[in-house]
N, C-alpha and C positions, 0 to 999 in steps of 0.2 A: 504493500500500500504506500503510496506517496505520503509523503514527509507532515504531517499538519500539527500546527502548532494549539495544544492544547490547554492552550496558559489561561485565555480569560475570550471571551464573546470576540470581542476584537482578532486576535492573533488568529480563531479559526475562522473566521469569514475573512480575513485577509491570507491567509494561506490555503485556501480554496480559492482565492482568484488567482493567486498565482499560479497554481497547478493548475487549473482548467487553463488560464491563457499557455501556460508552455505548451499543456496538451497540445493545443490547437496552431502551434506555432511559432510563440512568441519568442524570440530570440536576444534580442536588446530592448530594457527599458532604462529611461534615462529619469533619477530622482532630485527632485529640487527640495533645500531644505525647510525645516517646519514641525509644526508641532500636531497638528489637525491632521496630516499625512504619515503620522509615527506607523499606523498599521499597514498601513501598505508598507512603507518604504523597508520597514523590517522582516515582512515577509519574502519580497522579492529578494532584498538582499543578502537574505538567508539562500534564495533557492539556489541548489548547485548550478542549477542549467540554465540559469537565464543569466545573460552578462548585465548587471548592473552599476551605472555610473554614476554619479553623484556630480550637479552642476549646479552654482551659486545664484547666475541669472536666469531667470525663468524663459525669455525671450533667446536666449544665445541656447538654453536645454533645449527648448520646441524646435529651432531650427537645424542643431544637432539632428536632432533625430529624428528631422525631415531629411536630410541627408543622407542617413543611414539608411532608408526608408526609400528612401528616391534611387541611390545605387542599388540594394540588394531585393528592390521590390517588394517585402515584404516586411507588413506591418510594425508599428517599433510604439513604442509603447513611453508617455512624457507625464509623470507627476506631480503632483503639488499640492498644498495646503491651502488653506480658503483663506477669504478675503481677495486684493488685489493682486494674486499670485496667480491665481488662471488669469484673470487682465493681460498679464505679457504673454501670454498664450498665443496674443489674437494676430497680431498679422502672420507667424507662423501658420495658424489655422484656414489663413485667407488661401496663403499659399498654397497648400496643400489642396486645399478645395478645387483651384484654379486650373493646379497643374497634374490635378488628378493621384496625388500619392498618397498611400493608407498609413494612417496617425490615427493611433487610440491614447486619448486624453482624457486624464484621470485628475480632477478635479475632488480634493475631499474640503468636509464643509461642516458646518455646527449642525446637528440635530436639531426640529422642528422650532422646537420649545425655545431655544436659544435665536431665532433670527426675530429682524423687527423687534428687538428688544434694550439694545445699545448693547448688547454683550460686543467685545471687542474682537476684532480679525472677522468682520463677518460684513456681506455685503449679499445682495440677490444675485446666486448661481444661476437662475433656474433660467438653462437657453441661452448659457452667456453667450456664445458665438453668433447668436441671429441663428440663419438661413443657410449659413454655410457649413456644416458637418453633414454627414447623409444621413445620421440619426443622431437622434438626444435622447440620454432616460434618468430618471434620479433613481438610484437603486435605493433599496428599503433599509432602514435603519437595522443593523446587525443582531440576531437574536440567537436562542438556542434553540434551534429548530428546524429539523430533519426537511422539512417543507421548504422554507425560509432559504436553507443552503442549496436545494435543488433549483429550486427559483434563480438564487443568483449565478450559477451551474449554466442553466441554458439563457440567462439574458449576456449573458458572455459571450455565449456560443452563438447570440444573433448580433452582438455589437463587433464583434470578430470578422462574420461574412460580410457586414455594414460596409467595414472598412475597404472590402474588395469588391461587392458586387451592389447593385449593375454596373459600376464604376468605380473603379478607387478612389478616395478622400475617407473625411475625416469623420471620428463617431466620437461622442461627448458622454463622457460619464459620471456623473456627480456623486459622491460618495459619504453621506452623513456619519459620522460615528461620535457616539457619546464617552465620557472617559471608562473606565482609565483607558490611555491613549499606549502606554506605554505596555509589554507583556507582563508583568505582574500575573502572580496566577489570583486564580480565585476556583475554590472548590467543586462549583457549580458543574463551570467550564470545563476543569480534569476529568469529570468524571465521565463524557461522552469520548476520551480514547478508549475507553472498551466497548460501546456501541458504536462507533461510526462505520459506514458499512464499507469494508472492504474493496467490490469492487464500482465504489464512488465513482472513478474516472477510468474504470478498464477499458469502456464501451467508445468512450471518443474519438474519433480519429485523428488521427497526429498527423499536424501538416492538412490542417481541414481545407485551406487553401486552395489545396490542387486540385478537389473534389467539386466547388463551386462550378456551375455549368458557364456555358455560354451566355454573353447577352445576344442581342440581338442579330451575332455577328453568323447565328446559322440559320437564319429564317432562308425564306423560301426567294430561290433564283428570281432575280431583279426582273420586275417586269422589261423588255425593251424600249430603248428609247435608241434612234438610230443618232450617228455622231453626221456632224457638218461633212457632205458630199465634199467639201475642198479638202478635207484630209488635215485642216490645220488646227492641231492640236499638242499641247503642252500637257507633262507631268509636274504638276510642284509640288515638289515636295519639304512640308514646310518643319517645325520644331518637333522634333520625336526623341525619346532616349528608351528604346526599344530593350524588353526584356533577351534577345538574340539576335544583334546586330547583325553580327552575318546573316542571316538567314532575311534578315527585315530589306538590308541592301539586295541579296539577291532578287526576293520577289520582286521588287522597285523595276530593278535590272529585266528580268525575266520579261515584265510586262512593256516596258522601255522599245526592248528588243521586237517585243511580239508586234507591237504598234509602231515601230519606227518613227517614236516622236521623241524627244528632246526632252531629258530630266533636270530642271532649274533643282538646284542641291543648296536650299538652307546650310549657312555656317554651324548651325545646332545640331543638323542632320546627318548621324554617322554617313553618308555617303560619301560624302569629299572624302573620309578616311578608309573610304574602299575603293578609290576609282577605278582599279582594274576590272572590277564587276561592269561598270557601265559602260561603253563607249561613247556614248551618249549624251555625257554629264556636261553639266551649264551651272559654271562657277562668279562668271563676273556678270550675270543679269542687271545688277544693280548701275552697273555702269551701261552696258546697252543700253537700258530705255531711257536713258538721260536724252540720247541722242536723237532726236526729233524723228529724224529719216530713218534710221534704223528700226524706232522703237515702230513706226508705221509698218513697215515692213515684215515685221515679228511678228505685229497683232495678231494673236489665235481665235480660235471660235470657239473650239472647246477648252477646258483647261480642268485637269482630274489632279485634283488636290489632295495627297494624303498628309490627315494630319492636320496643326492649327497654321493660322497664319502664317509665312514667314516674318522674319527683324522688321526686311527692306519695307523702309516705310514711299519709296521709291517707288518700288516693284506693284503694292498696295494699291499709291493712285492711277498707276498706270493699267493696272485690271478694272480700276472703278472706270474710268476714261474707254475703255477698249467696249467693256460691258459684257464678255464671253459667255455662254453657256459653260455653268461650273458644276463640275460634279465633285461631292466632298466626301471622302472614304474615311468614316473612321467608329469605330464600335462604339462610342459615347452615345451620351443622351441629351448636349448642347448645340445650340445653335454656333457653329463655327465659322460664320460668313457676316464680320463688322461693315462687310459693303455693302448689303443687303440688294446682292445682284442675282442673275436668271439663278437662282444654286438651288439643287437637289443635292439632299444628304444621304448618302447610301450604310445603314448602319450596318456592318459587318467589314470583319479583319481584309487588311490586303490581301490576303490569301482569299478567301472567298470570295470577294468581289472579283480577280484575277481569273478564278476558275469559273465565275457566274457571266463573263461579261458578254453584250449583248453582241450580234455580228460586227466584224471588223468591217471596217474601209480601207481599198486601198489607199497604200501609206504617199504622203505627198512628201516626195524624194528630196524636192529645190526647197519645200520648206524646213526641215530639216538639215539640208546642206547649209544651209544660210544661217541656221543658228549655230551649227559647230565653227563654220566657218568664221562667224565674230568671237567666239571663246577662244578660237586658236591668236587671234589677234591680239582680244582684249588682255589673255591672259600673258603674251607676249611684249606688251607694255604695261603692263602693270611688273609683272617680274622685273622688266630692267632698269623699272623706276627705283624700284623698292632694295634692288642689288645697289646701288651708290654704298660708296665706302662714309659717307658724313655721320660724324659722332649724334647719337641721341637727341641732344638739344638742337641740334641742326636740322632733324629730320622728321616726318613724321612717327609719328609714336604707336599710328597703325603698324609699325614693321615689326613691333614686336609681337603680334601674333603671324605676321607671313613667313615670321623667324620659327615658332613656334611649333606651326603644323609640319613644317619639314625636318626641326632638330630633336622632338622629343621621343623619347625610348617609347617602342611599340607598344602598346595597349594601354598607354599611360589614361591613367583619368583626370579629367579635365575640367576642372569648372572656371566658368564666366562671371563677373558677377556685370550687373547691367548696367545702363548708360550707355556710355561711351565705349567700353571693353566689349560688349555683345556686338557692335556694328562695326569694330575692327574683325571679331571672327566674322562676321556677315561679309563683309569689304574684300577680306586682303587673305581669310584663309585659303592656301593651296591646296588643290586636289592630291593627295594621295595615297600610299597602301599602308600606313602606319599602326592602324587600327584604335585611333584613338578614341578615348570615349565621352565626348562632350557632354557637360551638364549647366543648367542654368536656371533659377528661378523665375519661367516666362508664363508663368501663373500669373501672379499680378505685375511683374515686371519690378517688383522695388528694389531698394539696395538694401532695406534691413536684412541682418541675420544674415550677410555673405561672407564671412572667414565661420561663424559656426556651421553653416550648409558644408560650406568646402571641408571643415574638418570632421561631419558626418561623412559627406561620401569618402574622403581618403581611409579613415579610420577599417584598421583590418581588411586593408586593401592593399594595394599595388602602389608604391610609391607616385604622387597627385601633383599634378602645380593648378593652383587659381593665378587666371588673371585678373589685376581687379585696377580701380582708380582708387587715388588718396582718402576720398570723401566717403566712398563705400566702407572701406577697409576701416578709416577713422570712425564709420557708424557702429562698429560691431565689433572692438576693440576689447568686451570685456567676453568675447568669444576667445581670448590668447588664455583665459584660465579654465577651458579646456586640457591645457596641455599637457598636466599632470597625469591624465586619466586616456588620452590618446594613444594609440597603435598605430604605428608606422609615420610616415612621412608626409609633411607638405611645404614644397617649396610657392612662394608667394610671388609672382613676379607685378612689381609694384609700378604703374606709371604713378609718377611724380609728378601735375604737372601746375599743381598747388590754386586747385580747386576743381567747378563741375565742368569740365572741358565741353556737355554734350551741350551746354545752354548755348557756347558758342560758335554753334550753325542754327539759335533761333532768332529771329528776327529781333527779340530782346534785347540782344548781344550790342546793338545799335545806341541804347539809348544808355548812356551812363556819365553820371549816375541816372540811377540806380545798379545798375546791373553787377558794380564789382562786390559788390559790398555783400549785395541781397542776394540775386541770383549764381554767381562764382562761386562764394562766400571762401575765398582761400581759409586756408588754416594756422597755416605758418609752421607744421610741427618738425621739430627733429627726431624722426623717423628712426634714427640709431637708438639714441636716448629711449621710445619708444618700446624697443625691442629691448633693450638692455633691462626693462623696468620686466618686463614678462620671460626673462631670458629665453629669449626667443633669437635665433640668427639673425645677423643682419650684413649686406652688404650693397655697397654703391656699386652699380654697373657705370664705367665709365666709355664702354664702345660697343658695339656689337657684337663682337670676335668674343668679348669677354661672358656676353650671356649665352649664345652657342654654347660655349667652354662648360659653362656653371648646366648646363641642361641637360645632359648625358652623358656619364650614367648620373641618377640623381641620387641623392642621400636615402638610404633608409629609416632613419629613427629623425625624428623632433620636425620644429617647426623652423625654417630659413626663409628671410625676404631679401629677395632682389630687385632694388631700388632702380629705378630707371629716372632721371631728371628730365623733363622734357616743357616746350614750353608750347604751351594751349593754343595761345594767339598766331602760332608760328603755322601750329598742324590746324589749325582752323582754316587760312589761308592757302596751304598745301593744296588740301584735297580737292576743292572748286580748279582749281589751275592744274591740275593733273590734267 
């Protein structure tokens, strides 16, 4: 029989959740400290098999172990104590919702009798997150009783599947417990380890996960709809971080192939780091449709979209402008067209939709030629821009992701954090076979929580670098007391370029003041000093040569930042005159 702690009402309803979640899966849960969360936090911590972490900021824990959660796909598990402590929960939880990853959040809280009363640490849980989890429950205050533990036994086991199906996101669990808080026995309580029944948890299945059916990705073969007799037609493929990348690139590829149209490859979209699979592949889109006569030329008719938007906010107005019949492949259950153009949603996997799809057209050969033909161009001037030998401050600061996707160790994992950093991978990442594995929070697109996301996904992984900007990294600073409790490696490579670089391609950018002050908002930090405070690595890159160098192979233990100095005003200017 599994381990249950039979000190006082508390210890064993808080060690029946722990077992029922490991049953069912649970692998990492991450605990914030507290008084109101003593029973949980002692029982998971106790259990052998669940890796438990202990993190001081609640916002830098939630995005942790969105991380964790986002790389290994499967559920991860974020605690905490009531009052204002689920509060920093919330844009972690936005997140998750947005970007579709499974987070079970464990909120404990005063008992009945104690809220609306001014007892202290206590504020109304009930539904903190709004709209955004895919379930809410408050489970029942803890008793001794046979019924009672069954009860919370299978609300587990539905807050569990919540978190995965029909979609993954998040499930919200509120958890009242009255004292004692702490395991203390109490007589009562001892006396049910000689009744409890044996086989409490035999019958569940482990890894219940993999059991969860399909959603709607196996309905019934797509009525026909026939494609535009011209044959001109594009694949985009926009943000995905695919539980079997290879397998996800081949399909992409497969269908590519079978339709002879032209795959536009999102910077987020492991395809750029498979391009041998495609032939296909269209990496500098963003720069074509700048090009008035080109971008005409390009216009498709149909455009089969796997997946959400792409970055290119470019790419964006130029399908609202064109106005193409869009068809959108992807097993959710959101509207994923912000254009609000001809688009049907085909709910079911690449693979099914691939195997479903309605008669082919022949393939229009010149339209197709004509889009390889400007990528072999585009991406031929773009390379020899980007190859100049001029120091960092000299040069655009996009180079250092074009440096990036050609220097790092193969299958490295990769996160973005957003702004400016996301639309240099967008821009300037190269095609090719490295098998890297991008990630980014394009959920809600924010900067909070991006060194703790990055050291979720690194964490008992493969040595990781984030690229990020000053201001992101500066937002999320008390993510570096993680490090204690982390496994394995992340290298940070830091644009310096002392402030929000992306407000400087908005038309804002014009009027200032205001704009240095407010919208910039430099910082001024010394970034060594920084790192020296968190011991954390720290180094100035002072050329290019030098960050290649520092890239592979990378460190395996701790946390190292690679400073890059660069100036905003400079790379603002750049990239218009490319």
């Amino acid at each position: 029989m599994a381990s249950i702690d039979f000190s006082n009402t508390n210890t064993i309803w808080a060690s029946i959740l722990a077992e029922t979640l490991y049953c069912l899966g649970l692998e990492t849960a991450i605990l914030c400290p507290g008084s109101r969360s003593a029973p949980l936090t002692v029982a998971i911590a106790r259990h052998s098999s669940i890796e438990a972490i202990p993190i001081l900021d609640e916002r830098s824990a939630a995005f942790f172990a969105l991380g964790v959660a986002r790389c290994t796909g499967k559920a991860t598990a974020v605690v905490c104590t009531s009052g204002t402590a689920g509060a920093n929960f919330y844009s972690a939880v936005i997140e998750a919702r947005e970007s579709r990853v499974p987070l079970l959040v464990l909120t404990s809280d005063r008992p009945p009798e104690l809220r609306e009363c001014n007892a202290g640490q206590t504020i109304d849980q009930q539904k903190l997150f709004g709209g955004f989890p895919n379930w809410y429950s408050e489970l029942a205050v803890p008793g001794l009783d046979l019924t009672l533990w069954q009860y919370l036994r299978q609300t587990l086991i539905q807050a569990w599947e919540r978190t995965l199906y029909p979609v993954p996101g998040v499930v919200h669990l509120n958890l009242p417990f009255r004292d004692p808080l702490a395991p203390v026995v109490r007589a009562d309580a001892a006396a049910w380890s000689e009744k409890f029944p044996q086989d409490f948890f035999d019958w569940i299945p482990r890894n219940v996960s993999q059991n969860i059916g399909q959603h709607l990705a196996t309905s019934d073969r797509p009525a026909p709809i026939p494609y535009p007799p011209s044959g001109r037609t594009i694949l985009v493929a926009g943000v995905a971080q695919p539980a079997d990348p290879p397998a996800y690139c081949e399909a992409i590829a497969q269908l590519s192939t079978a339709l002879q149209i032209p795959v536009l490859a999102e910077g987020l979209s492991p395809l750029r780091n498979y391009a041998d699979l495609n032939p296909y592949l269209i990496s500098t889109y963003d720069w074509m449709v700048r090009e008035p006569e080109l971008a005409q030329k390009l216009a498709p008719e149909l455009v089969i979209r796997v997946g959400e938007m792409p970055t290119s906010k470019t790419l964006r107005q130029w399908l609202e402008q064109v106005q193409p019949l869009q068809w959108v492949v992807d097993e959710g259950d959101r509207n994923l067209d912000p254009l609000h153009g001809k688009t049907i949603h085909w709910r079911r996997s690449l693979q099914s939709f691939a195997a479903n799809l309605p008669a082919q057209p022949a393939a229009n050969k010149d339209y197709l030629k004509a889009w390889c033909e400007a990528e072999t161009q585009m991406r031929r001037s773009l390379d020899h821009s980007l190859s100049q030998a001029e120091p960092p401050a000299e040069k655009h600061e996009g180079k250092a992701a074009w440096l990036l996707s050609q220097h790092l160790p193969p299958g490295t994992p990769f996160i973005v954090a957003n702004s400016t950093a996301v639309r240099h991978v967008e821009w300037f990442w190269k095609p090719g076979n490295r098998a890297i594995r991008p990630f980014c929070n394009r959920g809600a697109n924010g900067i909070d929580g991006t060194l703790s996301t990055a050291l979720g996904v690194a964490h008992r992984q493969q040595s990781s670098v984030l690229l990020t900007g000053d201001l992101a990294l500066l937002h999320d600073t008390n993510g570096f007391l993680i490090r204690n409790y982390f496994v394995g490696h992340l290298t940070i490579v830091l644009i310096n370029n002392k402030g929000g670089g992306i407000f400087e391609h908005l038309p804002i950018a014009q009027f200032n003041p205001p704009f240095e002050e407010f919208f910039a908002t430099p910082q001024h930090i010394d970034f060594a000093l920084l790192c020296q405070t968190y011991n954390a690595k720290h180094e100035l890159i002072q050329s290019w040569d030098q960050l290649v160098q520092r890239l592979n192979p990378l460190p395996t233990a701790g946390i190292r930042v690679l400073e890059i100095k660069c100036d905003r005003q400079f790379s603002a200017q750049w990239r218009p005159n490319l």
